[in-house]
Wavefront OBJ file of the C-alpha trace (Angstrom):
o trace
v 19.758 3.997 7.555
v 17.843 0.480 8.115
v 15.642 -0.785 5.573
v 12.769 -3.188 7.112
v 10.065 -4.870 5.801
v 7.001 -5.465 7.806
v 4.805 -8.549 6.912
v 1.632 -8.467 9.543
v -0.284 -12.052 9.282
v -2.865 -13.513 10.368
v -0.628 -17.910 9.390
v 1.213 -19.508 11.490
v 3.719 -20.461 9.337
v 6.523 -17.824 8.023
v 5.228 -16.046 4.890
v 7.481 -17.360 1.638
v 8.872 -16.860 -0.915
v 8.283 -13.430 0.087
v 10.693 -13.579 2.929
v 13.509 -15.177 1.236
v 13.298 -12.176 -1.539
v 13.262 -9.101 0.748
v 16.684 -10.921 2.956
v 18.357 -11.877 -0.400
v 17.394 -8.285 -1.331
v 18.990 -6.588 2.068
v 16.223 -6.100 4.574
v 15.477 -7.099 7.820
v 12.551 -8.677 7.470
v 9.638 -8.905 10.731
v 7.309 -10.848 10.820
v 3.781 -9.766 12.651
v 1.734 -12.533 13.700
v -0.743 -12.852 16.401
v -1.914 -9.305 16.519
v -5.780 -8.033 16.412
v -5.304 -5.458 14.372
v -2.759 -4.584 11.093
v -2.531 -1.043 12.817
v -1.507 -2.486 15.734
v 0.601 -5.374 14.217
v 2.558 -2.030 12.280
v 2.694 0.415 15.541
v 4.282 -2.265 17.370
v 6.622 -3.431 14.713
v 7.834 0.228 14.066
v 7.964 0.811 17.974
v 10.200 -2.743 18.408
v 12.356 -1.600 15.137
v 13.008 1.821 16.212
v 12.561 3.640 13.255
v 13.987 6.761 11.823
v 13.358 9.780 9.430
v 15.550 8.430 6.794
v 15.121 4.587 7.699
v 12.968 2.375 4.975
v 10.411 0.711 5.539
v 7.833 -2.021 3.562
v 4.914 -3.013 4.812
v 3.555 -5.917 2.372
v 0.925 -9.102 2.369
v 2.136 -12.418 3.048
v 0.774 -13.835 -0.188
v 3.118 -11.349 -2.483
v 5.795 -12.846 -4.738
v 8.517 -9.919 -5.960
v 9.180 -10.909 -9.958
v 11.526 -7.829 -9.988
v 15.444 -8.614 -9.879
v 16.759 -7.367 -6.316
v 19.014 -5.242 -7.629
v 16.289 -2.485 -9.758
v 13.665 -3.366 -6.780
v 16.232 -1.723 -4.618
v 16.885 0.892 -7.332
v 13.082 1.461 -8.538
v 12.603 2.258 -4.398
v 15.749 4.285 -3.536
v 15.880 6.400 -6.522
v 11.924 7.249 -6.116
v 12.534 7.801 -2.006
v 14.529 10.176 -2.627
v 12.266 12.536 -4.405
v 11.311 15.556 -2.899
v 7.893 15.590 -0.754
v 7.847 12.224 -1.412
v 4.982 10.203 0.421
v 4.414 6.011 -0.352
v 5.587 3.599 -2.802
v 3.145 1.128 -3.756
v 1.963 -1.287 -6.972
v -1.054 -0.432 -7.928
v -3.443 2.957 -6.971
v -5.278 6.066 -8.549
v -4.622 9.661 -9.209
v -8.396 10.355 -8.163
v -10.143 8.824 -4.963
v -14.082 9.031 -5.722
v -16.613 8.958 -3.120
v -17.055 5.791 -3.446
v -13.825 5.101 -2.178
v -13.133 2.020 -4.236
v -10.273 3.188 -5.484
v -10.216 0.336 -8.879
v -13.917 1.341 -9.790
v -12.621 2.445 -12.937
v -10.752 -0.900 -13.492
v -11.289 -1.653 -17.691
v -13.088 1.691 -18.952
v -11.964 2.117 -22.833
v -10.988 5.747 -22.988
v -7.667 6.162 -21.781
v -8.409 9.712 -20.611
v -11.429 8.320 -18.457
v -9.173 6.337 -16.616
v -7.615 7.582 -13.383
v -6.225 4.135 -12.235
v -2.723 2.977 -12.263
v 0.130 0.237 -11.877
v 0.222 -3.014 -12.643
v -0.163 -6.479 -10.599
v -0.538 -10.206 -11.259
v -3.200 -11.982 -9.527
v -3.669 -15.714 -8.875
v -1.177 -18.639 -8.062
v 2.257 -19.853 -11.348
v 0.781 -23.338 -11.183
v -2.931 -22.487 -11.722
v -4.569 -19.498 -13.697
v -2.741 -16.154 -13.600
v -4.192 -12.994 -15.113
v -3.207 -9.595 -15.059
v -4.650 -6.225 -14.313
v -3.289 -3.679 -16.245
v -4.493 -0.645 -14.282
v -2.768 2.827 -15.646
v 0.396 4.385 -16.817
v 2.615 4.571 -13.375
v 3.017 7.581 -11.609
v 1.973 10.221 -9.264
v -1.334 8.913 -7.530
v -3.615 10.210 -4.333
v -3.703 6.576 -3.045
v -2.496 2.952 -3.181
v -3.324 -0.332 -2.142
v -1.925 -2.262 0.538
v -0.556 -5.455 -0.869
v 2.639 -3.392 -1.069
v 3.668 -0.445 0.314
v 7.368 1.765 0.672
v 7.600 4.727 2.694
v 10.520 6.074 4.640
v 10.165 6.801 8.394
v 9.291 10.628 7.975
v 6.517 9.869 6.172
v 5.426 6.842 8.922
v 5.922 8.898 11.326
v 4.118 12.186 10.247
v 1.029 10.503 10.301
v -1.293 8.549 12.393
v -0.590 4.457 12.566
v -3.170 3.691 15.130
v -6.754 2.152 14.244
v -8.929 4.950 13.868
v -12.047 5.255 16.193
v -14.184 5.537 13.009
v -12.997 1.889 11.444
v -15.180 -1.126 13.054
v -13.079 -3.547 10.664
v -9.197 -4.736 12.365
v -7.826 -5.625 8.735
v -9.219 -3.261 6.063
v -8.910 0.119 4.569
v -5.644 0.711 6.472
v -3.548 1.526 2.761
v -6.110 4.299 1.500
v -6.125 5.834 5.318
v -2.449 5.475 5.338
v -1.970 7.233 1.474
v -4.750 9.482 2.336
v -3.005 11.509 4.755
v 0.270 11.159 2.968
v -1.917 13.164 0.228
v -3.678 15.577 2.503
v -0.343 16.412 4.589
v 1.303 17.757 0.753
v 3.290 14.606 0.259
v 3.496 12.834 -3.094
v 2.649 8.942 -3.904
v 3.928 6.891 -6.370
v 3.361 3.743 -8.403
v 6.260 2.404 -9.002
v 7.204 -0.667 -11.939
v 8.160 -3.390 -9.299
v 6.412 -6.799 -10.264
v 4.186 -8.356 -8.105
v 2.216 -11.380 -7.773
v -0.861 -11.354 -5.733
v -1.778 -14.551 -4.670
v -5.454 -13.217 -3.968
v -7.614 -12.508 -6.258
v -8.443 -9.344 -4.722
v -12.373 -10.241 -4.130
v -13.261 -7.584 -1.390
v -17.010 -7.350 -2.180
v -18.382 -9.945 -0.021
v -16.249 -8.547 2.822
v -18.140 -7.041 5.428
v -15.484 -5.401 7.454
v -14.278 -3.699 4.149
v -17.533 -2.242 3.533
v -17.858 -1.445 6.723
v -14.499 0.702 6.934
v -15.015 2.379 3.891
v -18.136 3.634 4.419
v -17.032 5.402 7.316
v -13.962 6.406 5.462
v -16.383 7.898 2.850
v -18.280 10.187 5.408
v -15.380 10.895 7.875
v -13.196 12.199 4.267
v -16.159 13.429 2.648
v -14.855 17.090 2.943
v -11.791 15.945 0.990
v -13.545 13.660 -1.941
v -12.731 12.992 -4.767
v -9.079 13.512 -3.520
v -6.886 14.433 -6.788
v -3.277 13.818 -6.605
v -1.910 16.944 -7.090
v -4.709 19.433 -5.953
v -5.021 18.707 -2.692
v -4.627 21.480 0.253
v -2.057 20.546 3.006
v -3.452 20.220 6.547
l 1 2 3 4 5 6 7 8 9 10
l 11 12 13 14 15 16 17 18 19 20 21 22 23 24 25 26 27 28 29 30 31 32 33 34 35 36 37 38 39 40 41 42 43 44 45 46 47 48 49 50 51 52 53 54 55 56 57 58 59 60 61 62 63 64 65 66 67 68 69 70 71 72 73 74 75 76 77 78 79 80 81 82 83 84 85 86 87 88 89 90 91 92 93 94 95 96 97 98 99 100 101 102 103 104 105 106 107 108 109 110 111 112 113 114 115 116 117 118 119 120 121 122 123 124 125 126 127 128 129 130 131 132 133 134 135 136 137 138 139 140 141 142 143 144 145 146 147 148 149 150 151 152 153 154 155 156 157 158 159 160 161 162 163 164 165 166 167 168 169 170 171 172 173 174 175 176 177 178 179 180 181 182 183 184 185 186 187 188 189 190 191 192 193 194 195 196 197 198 199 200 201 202 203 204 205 206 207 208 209 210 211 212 213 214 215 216 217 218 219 220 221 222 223 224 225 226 227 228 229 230 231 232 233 234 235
C-alpha cells in the first residue's frame, strides 16, 4: 500500500511547509506543475504513480499548512479509510449541496439545525491576521472542498478524473465534481478533525471561471439537487 500526496500548482517554486509535513509524515509527495488543467495535473500524476485499490492518496493546495501532529493526521485518515463504503476525506464540506452549488452558502446562520455545513479551517497567513471558520459539527457530508482531500485508489479510480466537457474553467469546481460522484456512486464522505491553514482567504466570487463551472455543474446535476448525504440513489 503507497500513500501519495498530490500537490498540482500553478509556482515555480516547491510548495512548503506543506511538503516537508506530508515526507516527515510518510508520503511520497509529487509535485504537479506546469499542467493546464488540475484534472489533468491529477490523471497524470495517478497514471505516473501507478495507483492501486488500497493505495492512499491526497490531493491538496500548495498554500495548506497541516497544524495536526503526524502521528493522529495519519491516524484521523487511516482509521476513517477504513470505513466501509467509504468515499473522500476532506476539511471542510456540507451534508446538503443546494442548487446553488455554493456549498458554504450557509456559512454563519444562528440556528444550529439550519445549518448543513461542516469542518473547520483557518484562513489567512501566522504573521498577519488569521481567522477561523467554524463551519459544522464533523461528519458524514455529500461534498467537500478541495484545499484538502483523502481518498484511497478505489474510490479515484471508480470515478471520472478527466475535465468534464461541461466545465469551461481548467482550475475550479473539480472537489464538488470529484465528491459528487463519490455521493451519487453510494460512497460515504467525511470531514475529518485534521487542522489546516489556508493561506487564501477563500474569495471565489470575483472568479469567473468558478462561476462559470458551477453554473454548468448546477444544470448538468440538476436532476440530483440538493444532494443529501445519506439519501442519495446509487448510479
Amino acid at each position: 500500500m503507497k500513500k501519495v500526496a498530490f500537490i498540482p500548482t500553478r509556482e515555480i517554486s516547491k510548495p512548503q511547509p506543506i511538503t516537508q509535513f506530508l515526507e516527515s509524515a510518510g508520503w511520497e509527495v509529487s509535485i504537479l506543475s506546469n499542467y493546464k488543467s488540475i484534472f489533468e495535473a491529477l490523471c497524470t500524476g495517478m497514471k505516473n504513480a501507478n495507483i492501486l485499490a488500497d493505495d492512499y492518496v491526497i490531493l491538496c493546495h500548495d498554500d495548506i499548512e497541516i497544524l495536526t501532529n503526524a502521528k493522529d493526521f495519519n491516524l484521523f485518515i487511516h482509521s476513517n479509510l477504513e470505513k466501509q463504503d467509504v468515499g473522500f476525506l476532506g476539511v471542510a464540506g456540507t451534508r446538503m449541496l443546494k442548487n446553488s452549488c455554493v456549498w458554504w452558502e450557509d456559512l454563519n446562520k444562528n440556528t444550529e439545525y439550519m445549518n448543513p455545513l461542516s469542518g473547520f479551517v483557518l484562513h489567512g497567513k501566522k504573521e498577519g491576521a488569521m481567522y477561523g471558520s467554524w463551519y459544522g459539527p464533523y461528519g458524514h457530508v455529500a461534498v467537500l472542498d478541495g484545499l484538502f482531500l483523502c481518498a484511497k485508489g478505489s474510490t479515484l479510480n471508480s470515478i471520472n478524473l478527466k475535465k468534464p466537457k461541461f466545465f469551461e474553467g481548467d482550475w475550479d469546481f473539480y472537489d464538488i465534481y470529484y465528491t459528487t460522484q463519490a455521493t451519487l456512486k453510494g460512497k460515504k464522505n467525511y470531514t475529518i478533525p485534521i487542522q489546516v491553514i489556508h493561506e487564501s482567504i477563500g474569495d471565489l466570487v470575483g472568479r469567473e471561471s468558478w462561476h462559470k463551472n458551477r453554473l454548468s455543474f448546477s444544470n448538468t446535476f440538476s436532476e440530483h439537487l440538493p444532494l443529501v448525504a445519506g439519501i442519495v440513489n446509487k448510479v
